[in-house]
Structures are given as structure tokens and as C-alpha cells.
DRENVEXGU-374908 format. One record per residue (C-alpha): residue number from 1; residue in three letters; x, y, z. Coordinates in steps of 0.25 Angstrom, whole numbers, padded with zeros to 4 digits. Layout:
N
+-------+------+-------+-------+-------+
| tikol | zado |    xx |    yy |    zz |
+-------+------+-------+-------+-------+
|   NUM |  ALA |     X |     Y |     Z |
...
+-------+------+-------+-------+-------+
This chain:
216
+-------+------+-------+-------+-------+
| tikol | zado |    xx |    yy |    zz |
+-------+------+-------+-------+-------+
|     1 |  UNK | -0056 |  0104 | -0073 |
|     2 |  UNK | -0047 |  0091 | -0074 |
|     3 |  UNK | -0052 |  0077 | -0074 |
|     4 |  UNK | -0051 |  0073 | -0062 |
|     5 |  UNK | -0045 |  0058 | -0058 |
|     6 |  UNK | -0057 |  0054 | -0049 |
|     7 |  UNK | -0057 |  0042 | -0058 |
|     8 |  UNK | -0043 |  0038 | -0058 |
|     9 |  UNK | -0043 |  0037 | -0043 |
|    10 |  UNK | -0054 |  0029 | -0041 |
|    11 |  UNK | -0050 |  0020 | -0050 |
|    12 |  UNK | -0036 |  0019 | -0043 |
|    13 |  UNK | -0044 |  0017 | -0031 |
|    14 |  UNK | -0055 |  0007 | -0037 |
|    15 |  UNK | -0040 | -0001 | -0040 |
|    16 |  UNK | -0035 | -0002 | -0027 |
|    17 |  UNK | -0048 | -0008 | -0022 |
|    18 |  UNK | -0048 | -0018 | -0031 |
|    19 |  UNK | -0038 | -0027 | -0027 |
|    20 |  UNK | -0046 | -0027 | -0011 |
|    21 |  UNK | -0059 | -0033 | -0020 |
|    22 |  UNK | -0054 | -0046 | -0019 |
|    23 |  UNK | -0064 | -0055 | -0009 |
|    24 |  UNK | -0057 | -0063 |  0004 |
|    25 |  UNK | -0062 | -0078 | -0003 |
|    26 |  UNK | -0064 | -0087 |  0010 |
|    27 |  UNK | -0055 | -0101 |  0010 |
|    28 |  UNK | -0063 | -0112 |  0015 |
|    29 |  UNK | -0056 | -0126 |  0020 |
|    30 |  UNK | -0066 | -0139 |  0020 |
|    31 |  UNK | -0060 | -0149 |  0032 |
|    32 |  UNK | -0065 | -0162 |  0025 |
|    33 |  UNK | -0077 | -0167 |  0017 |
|    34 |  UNK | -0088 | -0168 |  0028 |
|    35 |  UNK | -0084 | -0156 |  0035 |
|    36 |  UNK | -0088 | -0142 |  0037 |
|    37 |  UNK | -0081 | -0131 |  0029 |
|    38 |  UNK | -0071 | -0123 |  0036 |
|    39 |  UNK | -0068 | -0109 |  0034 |
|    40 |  UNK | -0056 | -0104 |  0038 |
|    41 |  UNK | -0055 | -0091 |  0048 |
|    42 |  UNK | -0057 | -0077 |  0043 |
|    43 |  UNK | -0041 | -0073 |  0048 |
|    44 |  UNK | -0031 | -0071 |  0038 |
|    45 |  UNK | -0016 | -0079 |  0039 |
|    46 |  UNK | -0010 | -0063 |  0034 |
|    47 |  UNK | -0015 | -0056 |  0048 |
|    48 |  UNK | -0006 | -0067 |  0058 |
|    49 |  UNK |  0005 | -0066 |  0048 |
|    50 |  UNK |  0016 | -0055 |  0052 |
|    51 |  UNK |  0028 | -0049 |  0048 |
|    52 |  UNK |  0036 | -0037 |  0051 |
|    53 |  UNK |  0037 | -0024 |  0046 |
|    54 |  UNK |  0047 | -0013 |  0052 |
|    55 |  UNK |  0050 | -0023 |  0064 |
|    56 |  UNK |  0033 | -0024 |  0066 |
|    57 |  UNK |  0027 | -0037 |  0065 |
|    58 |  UNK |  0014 | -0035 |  0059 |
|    59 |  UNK |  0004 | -0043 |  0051 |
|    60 |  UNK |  0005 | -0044 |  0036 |
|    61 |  UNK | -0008 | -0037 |  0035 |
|    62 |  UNK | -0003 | -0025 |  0042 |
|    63 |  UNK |  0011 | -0025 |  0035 |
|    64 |  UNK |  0005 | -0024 |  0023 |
|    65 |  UNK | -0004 | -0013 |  0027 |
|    66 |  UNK |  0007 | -0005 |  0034 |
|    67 |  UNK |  0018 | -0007 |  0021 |
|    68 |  UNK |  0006 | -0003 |  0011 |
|    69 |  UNK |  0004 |  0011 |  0020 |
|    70 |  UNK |  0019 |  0014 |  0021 |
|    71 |  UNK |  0018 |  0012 |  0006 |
|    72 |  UNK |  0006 |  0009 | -0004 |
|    73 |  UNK |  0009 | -0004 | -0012 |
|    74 |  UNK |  0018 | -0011 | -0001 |
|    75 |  UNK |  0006 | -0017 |  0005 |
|    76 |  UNK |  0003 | -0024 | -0008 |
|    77 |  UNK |  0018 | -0027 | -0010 |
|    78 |  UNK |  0018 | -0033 |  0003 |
|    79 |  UNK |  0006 | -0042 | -0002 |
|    80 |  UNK |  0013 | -0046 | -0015 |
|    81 |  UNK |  0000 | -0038 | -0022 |
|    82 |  UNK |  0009 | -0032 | -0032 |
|    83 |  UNK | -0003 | -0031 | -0042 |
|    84 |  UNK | -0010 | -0022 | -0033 |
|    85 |  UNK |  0001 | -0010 | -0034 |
|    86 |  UNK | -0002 | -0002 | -0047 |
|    87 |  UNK | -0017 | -0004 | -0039 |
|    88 |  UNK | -0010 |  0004 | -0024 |
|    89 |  UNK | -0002 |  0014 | -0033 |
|    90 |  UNK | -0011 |  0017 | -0043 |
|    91 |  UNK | -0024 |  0020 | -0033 |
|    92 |  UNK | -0014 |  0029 | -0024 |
|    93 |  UNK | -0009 |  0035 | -0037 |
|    94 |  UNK | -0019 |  0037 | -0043 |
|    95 |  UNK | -0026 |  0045 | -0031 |
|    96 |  UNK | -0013 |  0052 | -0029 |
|    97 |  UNK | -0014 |  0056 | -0040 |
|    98 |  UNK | -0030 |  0063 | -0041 |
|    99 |  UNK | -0024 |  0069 | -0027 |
|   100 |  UNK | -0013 |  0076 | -0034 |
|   101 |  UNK | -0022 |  0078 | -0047 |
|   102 |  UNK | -0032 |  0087 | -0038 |
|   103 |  UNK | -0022 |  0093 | -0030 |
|   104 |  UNK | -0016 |  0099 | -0042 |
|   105 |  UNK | -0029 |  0106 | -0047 |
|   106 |  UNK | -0035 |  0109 | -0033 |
|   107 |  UNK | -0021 |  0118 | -0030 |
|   108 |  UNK | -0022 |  0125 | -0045 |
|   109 |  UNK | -0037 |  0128 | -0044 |
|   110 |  UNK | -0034 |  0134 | -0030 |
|   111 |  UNK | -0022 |  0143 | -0035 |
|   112 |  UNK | -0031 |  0147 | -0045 |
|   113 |  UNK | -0042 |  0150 | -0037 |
|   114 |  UNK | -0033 |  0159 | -0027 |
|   115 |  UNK | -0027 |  0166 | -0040 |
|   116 |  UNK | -0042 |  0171 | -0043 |
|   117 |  UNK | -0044 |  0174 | -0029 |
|   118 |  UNK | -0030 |  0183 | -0031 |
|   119 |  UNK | -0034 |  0189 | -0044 |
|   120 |  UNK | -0025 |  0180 | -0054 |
|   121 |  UNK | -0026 |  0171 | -0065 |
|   122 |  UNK | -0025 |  0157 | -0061 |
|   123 |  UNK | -0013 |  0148 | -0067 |
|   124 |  UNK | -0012 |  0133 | -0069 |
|   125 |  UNK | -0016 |  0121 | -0077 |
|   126 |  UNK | -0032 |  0125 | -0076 |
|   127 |  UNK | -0032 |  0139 | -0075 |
|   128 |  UNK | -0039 |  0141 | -0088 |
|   129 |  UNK | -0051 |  0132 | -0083 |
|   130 |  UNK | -0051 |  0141 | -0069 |
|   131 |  UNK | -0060 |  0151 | -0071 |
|   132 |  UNK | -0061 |  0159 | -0059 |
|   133 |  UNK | -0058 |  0157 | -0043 |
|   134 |  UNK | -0073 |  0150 | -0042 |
|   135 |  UNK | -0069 |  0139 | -0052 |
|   136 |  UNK | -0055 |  0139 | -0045 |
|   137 |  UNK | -0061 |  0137 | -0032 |
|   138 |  UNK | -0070 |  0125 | -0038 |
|   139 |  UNK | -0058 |  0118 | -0044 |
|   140 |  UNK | -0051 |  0119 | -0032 |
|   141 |  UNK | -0061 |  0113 | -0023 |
|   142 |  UNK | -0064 |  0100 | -0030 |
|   143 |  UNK | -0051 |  0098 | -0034 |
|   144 |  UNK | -0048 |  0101 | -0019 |
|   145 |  UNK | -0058 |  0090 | -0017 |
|   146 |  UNK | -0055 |  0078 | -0027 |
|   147 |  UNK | -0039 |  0081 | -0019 |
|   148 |  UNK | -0046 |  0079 | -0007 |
|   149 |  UNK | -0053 |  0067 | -0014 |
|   150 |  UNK | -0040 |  0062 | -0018 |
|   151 |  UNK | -0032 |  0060 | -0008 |
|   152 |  UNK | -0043 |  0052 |  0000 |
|   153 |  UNK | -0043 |  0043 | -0012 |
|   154 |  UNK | -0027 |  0041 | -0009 |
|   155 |  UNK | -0028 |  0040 |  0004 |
|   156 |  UNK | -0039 |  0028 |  0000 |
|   157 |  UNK | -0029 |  0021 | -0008 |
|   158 |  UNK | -0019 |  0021 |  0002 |
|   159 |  UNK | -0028 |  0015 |  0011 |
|   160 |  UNK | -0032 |  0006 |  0001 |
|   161 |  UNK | -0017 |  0000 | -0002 |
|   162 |  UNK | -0017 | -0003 |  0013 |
|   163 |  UNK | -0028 | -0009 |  0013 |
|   164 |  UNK | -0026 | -0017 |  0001 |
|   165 |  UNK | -0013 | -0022 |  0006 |
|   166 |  UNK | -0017 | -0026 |  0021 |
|   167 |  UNK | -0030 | -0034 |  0015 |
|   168 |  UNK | -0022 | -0041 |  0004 |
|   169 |  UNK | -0012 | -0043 |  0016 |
|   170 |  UNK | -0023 | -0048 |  0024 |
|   171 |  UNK | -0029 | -0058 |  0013 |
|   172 |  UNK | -0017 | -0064 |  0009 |
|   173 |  UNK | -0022 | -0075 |  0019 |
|   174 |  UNK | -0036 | -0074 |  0020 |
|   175 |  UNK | -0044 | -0084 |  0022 |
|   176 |  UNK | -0060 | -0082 |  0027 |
|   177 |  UNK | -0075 | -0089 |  0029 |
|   178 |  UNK | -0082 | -0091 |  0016 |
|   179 |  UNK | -0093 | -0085 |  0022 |
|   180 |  UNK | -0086 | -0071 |  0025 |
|   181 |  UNK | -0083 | -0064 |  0011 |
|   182 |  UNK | -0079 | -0048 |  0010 |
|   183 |  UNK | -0077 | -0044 | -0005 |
|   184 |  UNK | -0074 | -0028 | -0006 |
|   185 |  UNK | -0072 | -0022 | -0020 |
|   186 |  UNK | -0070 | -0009 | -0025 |
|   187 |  UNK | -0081 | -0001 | -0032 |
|   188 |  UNK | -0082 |  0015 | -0037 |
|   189 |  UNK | -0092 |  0023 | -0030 |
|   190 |  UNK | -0098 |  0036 | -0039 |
|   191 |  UNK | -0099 |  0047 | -0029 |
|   192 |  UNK | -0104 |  0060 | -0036 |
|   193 |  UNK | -0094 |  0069 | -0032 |
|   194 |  UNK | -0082 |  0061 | -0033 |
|   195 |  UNK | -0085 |  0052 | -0047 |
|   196 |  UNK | -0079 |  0038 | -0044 |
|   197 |  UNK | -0076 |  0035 | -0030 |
|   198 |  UNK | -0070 |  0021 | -0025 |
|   199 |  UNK | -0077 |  0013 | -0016 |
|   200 |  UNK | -0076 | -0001 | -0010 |
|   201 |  UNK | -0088 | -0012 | -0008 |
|   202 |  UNK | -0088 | -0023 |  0003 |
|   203 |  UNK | -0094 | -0035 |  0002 |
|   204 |  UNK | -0096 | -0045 |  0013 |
|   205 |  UNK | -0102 | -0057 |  0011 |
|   206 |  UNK | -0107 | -0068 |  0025 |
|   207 |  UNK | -0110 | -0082 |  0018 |
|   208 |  UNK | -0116 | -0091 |  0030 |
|   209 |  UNK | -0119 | -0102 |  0021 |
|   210 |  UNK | -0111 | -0115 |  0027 |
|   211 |  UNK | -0109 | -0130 |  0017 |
|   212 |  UNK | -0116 | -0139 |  0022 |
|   213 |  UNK | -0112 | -0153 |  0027 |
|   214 |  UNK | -0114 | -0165 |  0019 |
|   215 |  UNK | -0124 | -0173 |  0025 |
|   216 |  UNK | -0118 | -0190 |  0024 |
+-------+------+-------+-------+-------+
């Protein structure tokens, strides 16, 4: 059978979730020498700013969101993260791309397998390597699968571009407490029937721990 992409779309994947790895750093403002620390609130200036889009007011959170559905990359544009479009268009691609690449073999192992249901030869690419209507019916069932498989991971990397864009949208003015941190990066899960699978790790870390103040 032929090498399957699995790889290539994790990979894709694995490359759109990197630019959301990036941690929220906290910014902290000292009101004078003998003075407590102050942290500014957790509330970002991006979610009161609006502006329109098609006669709407919105925030720029959500206008980024809803341009990045209507179509992959505009979110980011709308951003200014032009380095991150090879990233949007080469994850959904590149899982276009194992959806087509399965879809193909799953409707040419199928033929095959009604052609030796019906008593003919089968024709096509890999009709040498297709034995009998048993191997047929084999092929077309995982390939039917990894189809399957494929368009979920598509489906993920849309989510993902509009996701991207409405965090990035949402961070451009983020200011939080030192002692909240959230860092998320990607990571590659090994799941037995499906080789290299992209996954996503949280991590929150509390800090409680105040400066003390200088005795006189």
C-alpha cells in the first residue's frame, strides 16, 4: 500500500500550535519606593476596543475571529502576524491534502473490490497489489478510516486559525498578575493506531508569594 502522510499532518498541525506557545508575561507597576507592588487587573485594552465590520460594531477579538472563519489567514492579517501565514495555509494544506490523498485510494480499492464481487479484473493505479476482493475490502476500509481521520484534522486546523487569531487579537494588550501564569504548548501524542497524533499541554501556574516591605 502507499506511504501514508500521517506524519506530514501532524507535523502541519504540530506548526500551527506553535505560535499559541507563547506564555501571557504579567506587567507589574511599583507606585514609589516604600510602596506595595501593584499589579495591573487581568482585562485586556483589545476586548473594550471596537470597530465595525459589515455595519456591526464588534470587539477586535471577535472581528478577528469572524474575518479568519470567513477566510483562513485574514485573522492573522488583521493582526499584522504575517509570519504566521505559511504556518495557517500550510497546516490546512497539508490536511487537505491527506484528505484527498485517502480519498483517492479508498474509491480505487472499493471499485476494485465491487469489480471482484462482479467477476472482473480490477483496473487502476494499485491493481497489481490487489489481490482479491478480501484484500480489496481491507484497503478500502482503512483508507476509508485515515479519510475519515483526515478531515477531522482539517476541520482542527480551521479551528485552530481561529483560535490563533482571536488569542493573538485578544493579547495584543494583555496585561495580568505576576501570580497568574498559563503557558500552553504543543506536543505529539503516540497513539497506537494512529502513529503521530498532535496534542496540546496546559500549564497553570498560582504564585502567592508577595515582596515584602522594607522595614525603616
Amino acid at each position: 500500500m502507499t506511504t501514508p502522510p500521517n506524519r506530514l499532518a501532524a507535523l502541519a498541525l504540530l506548526a500551527l500550535l506553535l505560535p499559541l506557545a507563547e506564555p501571557a508575561q504579567a506587567q507589574t507597576v511599583t507606585a514609589g519606593p516604600d510602596s506595595a507592588v501593584v499589579s495591573t487587573p487581568a482585562v485586556t485594552q483589545a476586548s473594550r476596543r471596537t470597530e465595525k465590520l459589515f455595519g456591526f460594531t464588534m470587539t477586535r477579538p471577535k472581528k478577528a475571529g469572524i474575518l479568519a472563519a470567513i477566510l483562513p489567514g485574514a485573522g492573522q492579517i488583521y493582526n499584522r502576524k504575517y509570519w504566521k501565514l505559511p504556518l495557517v495555509y500550510g497546516a490546512i494544506g497539508g490536511t487537505l491534502y491527506g484528505e484527498i490523498f485517502y480519498q483517492k485510494l479508498y474509491k480505487e480499492y472499493r471499485t476494485a473490490y465491487y469489480d471482484f464481487r462482479a467477476g472482473r479484473l480490477p483496473s487502476g493505479p494499485n491493481a497489481a497489489q490487489i489481490r482479491d476482493s478480501a484484500y480489496a475490502y481491507r484497503g478500502l476500509t482503512a483508507y476509508r478510516t485515515q479519510r475519515d481521520a483526515f478531515i477531522a484534522y482539517a476541520a482542527l486546523a480551521y479551528t485552530l486559525t481561529i483560535l490563533d487569531a482571536v488569542v493573538d487579537a485578544h493579547l495584543k494588550d494583555f496585561d495580568i498578575s505576576d501570580d497568574l501564569g498559563l503557558h500552553w504548548q504543543p506536543s505529539l501524542l503516540w497513539v497506537p493506531t494512529a502513529a503521530l497524533t498532535p496534542g496540546l499541554t496546559f500549564t497553570l501556574t498560582l504564585n502567592n508569594s508577595r515582596p515584602r516591605r522594607p522595614t525603616e
